[in-house]
LOFI-176067 format. One record per residue (C-alpha): residue in one letter; chain; x negated, y, z negated; residue number from 1. Coordinates in nm, 4 decimals. Layout:
BEGIN
code  unit  X  Y  Z  pos
a  A  X  Y  Z  NUM
...
//
This chain:
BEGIN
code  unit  X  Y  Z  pos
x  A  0.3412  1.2862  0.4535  1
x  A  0.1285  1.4602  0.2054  2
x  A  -0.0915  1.3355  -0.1100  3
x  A  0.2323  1.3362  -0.3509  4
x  A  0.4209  1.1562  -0.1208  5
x  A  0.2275  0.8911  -0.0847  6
x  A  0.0987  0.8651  -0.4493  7
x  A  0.5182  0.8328  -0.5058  8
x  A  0.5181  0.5698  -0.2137  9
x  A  0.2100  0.3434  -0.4109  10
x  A  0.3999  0.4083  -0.7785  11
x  A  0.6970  0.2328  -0.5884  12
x  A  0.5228  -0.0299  -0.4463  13
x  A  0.3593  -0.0856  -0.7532  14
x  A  0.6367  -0.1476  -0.9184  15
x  A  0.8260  -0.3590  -0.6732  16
x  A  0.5237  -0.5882  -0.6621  17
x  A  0.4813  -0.5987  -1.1129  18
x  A  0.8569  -0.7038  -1.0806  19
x  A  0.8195  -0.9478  -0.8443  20
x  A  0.4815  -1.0995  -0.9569  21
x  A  0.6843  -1.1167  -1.3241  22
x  A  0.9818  -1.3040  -1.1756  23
x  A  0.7424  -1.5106  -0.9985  24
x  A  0.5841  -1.5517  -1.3571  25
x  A  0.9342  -1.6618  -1.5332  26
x  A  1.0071  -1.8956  -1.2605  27
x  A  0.8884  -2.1596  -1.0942  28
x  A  0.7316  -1.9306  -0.8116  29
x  A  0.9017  -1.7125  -0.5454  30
x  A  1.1293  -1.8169  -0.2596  31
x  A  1.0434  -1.7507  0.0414  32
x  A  1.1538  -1.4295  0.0778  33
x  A  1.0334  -1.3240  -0.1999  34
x  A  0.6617  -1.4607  -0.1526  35
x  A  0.6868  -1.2507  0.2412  36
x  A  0.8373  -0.9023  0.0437  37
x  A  0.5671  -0.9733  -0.1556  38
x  A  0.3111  -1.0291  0.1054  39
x  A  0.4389  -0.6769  0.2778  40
x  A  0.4500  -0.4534  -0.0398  41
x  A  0.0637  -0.5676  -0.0930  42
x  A  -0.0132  -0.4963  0.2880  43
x  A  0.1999  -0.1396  0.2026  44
x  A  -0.0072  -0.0912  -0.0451  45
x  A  -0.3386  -0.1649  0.1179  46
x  A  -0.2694  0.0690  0.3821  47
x  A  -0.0983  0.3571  0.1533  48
x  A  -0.4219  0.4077  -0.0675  49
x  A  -0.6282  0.4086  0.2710  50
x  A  -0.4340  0.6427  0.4097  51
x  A  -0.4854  0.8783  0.0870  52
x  A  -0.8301  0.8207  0.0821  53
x  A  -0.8738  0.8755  0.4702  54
x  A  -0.6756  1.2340  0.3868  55
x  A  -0.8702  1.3075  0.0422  56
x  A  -1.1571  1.2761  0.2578  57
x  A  -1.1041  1.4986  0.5783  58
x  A  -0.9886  1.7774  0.2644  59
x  A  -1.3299  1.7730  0.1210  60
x  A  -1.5453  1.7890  0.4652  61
x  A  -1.3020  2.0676  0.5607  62
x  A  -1.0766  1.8821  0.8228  63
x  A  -0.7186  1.8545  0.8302  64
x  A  -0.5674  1.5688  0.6269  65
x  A  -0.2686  1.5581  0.8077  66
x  A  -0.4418  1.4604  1.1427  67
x  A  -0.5146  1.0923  0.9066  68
x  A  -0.2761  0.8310  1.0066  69
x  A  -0.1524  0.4998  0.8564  70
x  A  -0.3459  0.2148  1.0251  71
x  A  -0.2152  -0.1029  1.1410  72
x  A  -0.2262  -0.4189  0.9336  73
x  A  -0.4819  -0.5726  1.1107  74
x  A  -0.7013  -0.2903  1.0217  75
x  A  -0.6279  -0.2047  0.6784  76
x  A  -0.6564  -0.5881  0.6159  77
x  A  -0.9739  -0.6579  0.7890  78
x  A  -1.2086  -0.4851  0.6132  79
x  A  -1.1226  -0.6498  0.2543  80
x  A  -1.2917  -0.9618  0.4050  81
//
């Protein structure tokens, strides 16, 4: 996946999570399946623009951004403390 990709991935995401926080907004809240979609689209996110700035990052010290993987949940989540 390279830097377009993902920037498409986030716009998506981004949008899937204005809708639902709107809904959410008009209503009384979110069901919940909505509240755990939107639970997983912010998680997506999280780990989408770490991924991009894991790859931005090997590309200016010269590395190869496509060795950068996504990182698990746990990860990408841990380090917001």
């Amino acid at each position: 996946m390279d830097n377009d990709q993902i920037l498409g991935n986030i716009a998506a995401l981004v949008a899937e999570e204005r809708s639902l926080r709107e809904r959410s907004g008009r209503q009384l809240g979110l069901d919940a399946d909505e509240q755990s979609r939107l639970h997983s689209v912010e998680v997506q996110l999280d780990q989408c623009w770490d991924l991009l700035r894991r790859r931005r990052a090997k590309s200016e010290f010269g590395d190869d951004p496509d060795t950068a993987e996504v990182r698990p949940a746990d990860e990408v989540e841990d380090y917001r403390g």
